[in-house]
MDTraj code that builds the backbone (N, CA, C; nanometers):
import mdtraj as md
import numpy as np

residues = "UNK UNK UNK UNK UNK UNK UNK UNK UNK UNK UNK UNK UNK UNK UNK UNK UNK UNK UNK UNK UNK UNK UNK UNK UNK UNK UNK UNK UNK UNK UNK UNK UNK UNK UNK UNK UNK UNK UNK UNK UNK UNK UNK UNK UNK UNK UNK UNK UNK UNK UNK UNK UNK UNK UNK UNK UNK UNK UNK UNK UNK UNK UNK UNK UNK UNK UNK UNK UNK UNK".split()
xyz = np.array([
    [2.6621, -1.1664, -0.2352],
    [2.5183, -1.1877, -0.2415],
    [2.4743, -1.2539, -0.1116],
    [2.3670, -1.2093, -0.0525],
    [2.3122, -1.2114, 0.0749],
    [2.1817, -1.3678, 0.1082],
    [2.2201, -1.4537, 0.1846],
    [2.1564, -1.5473, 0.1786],
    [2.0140, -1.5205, 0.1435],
    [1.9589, -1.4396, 0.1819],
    [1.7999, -1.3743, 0.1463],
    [1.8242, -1.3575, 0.0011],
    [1.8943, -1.3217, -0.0772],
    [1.8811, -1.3021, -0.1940],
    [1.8635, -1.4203, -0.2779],
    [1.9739, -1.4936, -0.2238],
    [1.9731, -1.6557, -0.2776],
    [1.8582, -1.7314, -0.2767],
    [1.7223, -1.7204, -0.1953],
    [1.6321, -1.7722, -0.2378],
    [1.5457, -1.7106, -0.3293],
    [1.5616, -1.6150, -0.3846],
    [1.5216, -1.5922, -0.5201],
    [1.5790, -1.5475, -0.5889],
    [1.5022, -1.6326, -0.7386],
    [1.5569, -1.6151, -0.8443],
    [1.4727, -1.6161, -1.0053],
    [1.4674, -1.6202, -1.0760],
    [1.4185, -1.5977, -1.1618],
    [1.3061, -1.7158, -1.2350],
    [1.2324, -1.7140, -1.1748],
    [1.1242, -1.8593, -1.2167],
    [1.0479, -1.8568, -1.1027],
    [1.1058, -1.8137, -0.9829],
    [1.0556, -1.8834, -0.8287],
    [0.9219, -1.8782, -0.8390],
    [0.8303, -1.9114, -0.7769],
    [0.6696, -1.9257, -0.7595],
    [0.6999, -1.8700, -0.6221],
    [0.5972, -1.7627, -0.6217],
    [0.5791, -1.6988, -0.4914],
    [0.4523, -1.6175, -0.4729],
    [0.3528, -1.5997, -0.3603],
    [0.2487, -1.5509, -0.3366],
    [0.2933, -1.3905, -0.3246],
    [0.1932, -1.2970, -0.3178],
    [0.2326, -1.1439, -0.2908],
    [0.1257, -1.0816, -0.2325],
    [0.1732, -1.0343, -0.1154],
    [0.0077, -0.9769, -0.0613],
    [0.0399, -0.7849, -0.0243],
    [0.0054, -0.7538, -0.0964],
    [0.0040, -0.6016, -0.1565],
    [-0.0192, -0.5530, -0.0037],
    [0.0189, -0.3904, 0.0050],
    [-0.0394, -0.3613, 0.1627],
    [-0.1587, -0.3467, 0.1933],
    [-0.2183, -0.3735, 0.2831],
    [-0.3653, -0.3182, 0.3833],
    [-0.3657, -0.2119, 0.4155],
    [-0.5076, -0.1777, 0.3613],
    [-0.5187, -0.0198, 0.3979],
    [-0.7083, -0.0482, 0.4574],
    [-0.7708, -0.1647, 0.3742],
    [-0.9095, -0.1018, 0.4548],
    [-0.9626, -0.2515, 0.3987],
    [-1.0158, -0.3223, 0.4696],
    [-1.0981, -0.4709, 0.4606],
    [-1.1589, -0.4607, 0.3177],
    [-1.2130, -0.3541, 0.3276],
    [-1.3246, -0.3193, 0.1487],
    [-1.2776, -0.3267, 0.0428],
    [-1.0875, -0.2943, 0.0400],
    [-1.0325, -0.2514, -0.0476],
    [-1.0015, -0.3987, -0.1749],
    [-1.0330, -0.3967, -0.2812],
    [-1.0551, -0.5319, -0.3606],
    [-0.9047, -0.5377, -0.4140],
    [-0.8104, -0.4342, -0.3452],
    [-0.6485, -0.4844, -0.3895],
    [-0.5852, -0.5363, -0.2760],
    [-0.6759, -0.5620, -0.1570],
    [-0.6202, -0.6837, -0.0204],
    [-0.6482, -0.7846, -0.0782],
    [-0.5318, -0.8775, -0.1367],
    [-0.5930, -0.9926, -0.1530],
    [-0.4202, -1.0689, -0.2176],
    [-0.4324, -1.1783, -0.2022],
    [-0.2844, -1.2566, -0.2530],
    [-0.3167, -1.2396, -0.3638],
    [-0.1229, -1.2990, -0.4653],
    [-0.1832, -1.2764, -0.5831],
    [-0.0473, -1.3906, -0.5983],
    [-0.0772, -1.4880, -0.6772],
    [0.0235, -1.5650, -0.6889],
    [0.0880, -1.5322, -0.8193],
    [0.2558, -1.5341, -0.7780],
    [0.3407, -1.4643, -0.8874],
    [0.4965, -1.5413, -0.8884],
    [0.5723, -1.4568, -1.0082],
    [0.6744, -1.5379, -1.0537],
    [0.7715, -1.4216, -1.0239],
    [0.8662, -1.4546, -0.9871],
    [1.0045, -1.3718, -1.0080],
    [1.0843, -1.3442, -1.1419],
    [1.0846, -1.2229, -1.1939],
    [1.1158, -1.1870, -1.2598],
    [1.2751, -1.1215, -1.2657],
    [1.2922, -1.0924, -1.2004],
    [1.4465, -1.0051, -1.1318],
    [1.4775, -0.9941, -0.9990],
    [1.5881, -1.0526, -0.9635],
    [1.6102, -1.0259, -0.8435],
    [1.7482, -0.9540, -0.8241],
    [1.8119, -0.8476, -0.7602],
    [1.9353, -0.8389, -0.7463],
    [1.9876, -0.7332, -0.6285],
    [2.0929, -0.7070, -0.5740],
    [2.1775, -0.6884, -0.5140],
    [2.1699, -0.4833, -0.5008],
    [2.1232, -0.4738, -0.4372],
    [2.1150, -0.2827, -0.4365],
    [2.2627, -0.2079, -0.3683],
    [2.2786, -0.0979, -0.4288],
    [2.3551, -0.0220, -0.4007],
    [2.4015, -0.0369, -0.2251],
    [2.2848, -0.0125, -0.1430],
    [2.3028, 0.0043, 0.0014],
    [2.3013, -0.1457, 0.0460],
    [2.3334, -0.2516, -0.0154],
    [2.3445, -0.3591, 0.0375],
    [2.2117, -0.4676, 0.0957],
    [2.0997, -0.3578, 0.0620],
    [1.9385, -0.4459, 0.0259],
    [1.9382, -0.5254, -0.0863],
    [1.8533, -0.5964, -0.0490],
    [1.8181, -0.6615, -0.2194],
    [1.6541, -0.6400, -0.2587],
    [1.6348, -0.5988, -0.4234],
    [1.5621, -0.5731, -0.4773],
    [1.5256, -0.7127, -0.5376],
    [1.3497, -0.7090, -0.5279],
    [1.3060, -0.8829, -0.5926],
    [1.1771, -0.7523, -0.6774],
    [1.1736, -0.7961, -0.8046],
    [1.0714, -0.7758, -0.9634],
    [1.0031, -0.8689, -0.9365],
    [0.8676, -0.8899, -0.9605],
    [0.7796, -1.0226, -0.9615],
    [0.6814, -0.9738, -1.0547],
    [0.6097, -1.0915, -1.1057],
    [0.4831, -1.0662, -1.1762],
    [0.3785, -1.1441, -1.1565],
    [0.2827, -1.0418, -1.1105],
    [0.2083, -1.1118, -1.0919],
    [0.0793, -1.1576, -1.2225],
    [0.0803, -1.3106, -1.1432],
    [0.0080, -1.3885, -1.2704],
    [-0.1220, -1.4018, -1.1777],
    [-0.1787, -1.3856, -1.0939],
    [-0.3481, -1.4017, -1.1076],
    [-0.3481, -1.3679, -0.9548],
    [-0.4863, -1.3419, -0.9148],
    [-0.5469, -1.3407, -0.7799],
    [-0.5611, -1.4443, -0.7323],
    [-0.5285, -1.4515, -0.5620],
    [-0.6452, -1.5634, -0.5059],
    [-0.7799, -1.5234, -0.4925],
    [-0.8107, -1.6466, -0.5576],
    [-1.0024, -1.6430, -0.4598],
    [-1.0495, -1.6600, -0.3349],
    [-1.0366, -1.5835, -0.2752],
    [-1.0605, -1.5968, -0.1140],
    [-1.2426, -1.5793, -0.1438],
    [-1.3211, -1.6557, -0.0326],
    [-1.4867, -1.5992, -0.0229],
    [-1.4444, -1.5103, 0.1219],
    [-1.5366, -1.3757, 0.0920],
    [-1.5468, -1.2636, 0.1932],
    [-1.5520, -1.3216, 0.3077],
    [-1.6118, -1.4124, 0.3341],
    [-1.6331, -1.5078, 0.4732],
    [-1.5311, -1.5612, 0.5912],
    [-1.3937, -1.5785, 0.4376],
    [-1.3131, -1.6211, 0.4664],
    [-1.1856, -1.5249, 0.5651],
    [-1.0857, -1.6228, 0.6741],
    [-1.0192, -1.5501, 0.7241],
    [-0.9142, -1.4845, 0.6672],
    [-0.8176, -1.4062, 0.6214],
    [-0.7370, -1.3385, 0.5210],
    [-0.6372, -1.4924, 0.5468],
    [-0.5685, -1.5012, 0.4042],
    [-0.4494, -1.6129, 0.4207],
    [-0.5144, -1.7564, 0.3881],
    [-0.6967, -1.7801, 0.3808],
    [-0.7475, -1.9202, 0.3892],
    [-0.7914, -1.8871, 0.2550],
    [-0.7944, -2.0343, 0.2241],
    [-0.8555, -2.0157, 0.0387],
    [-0.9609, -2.1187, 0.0931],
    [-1.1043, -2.0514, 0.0214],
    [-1.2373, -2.0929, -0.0122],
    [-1.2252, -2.2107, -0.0504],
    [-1.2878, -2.3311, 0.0100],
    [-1.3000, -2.4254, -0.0706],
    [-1.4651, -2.4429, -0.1147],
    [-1.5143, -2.5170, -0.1655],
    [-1.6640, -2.5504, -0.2505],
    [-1.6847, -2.6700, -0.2254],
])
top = md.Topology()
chain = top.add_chain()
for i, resn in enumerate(residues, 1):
    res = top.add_residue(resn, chain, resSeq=i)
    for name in ("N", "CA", "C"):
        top.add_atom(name, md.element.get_by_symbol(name[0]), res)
traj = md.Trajectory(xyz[None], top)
């Protein structure tokens, strides 16, 4: 098992930022999530499962990566 693998594991708290395809698109956006499965692939990659548990609230204003404050 590959030091990259070793930091996750099944509980971890981790952010997820889906790919970019167009500023407009309302699935650019973090989403803070839990690890669900992590393990060891055939070709010697490792595969990480996560779930995601909610969006960030970014305001449109904001630079990608900064959370809105009020």
């Amino acid at each position: 098992m590959g030091i990259a693998l070793k930091s996750y594991y099944r509980g971890t708290h981790v952010f997820v930022t889906l790919t970019f395809s167009s500023p407009h698109d309302p699935m650019n956006r973090e989403y803070a999530a839990e690890v669900a499965r992590a393990e060891e692939l055939l070709n010697g990659e490792f595969g990480v499962a996560v779930h995601l548990k909610m969006p960030m609230n970014y305001s449109g204003s904001s630079a990608p990566g900064s959370i809105a404050r009020s």
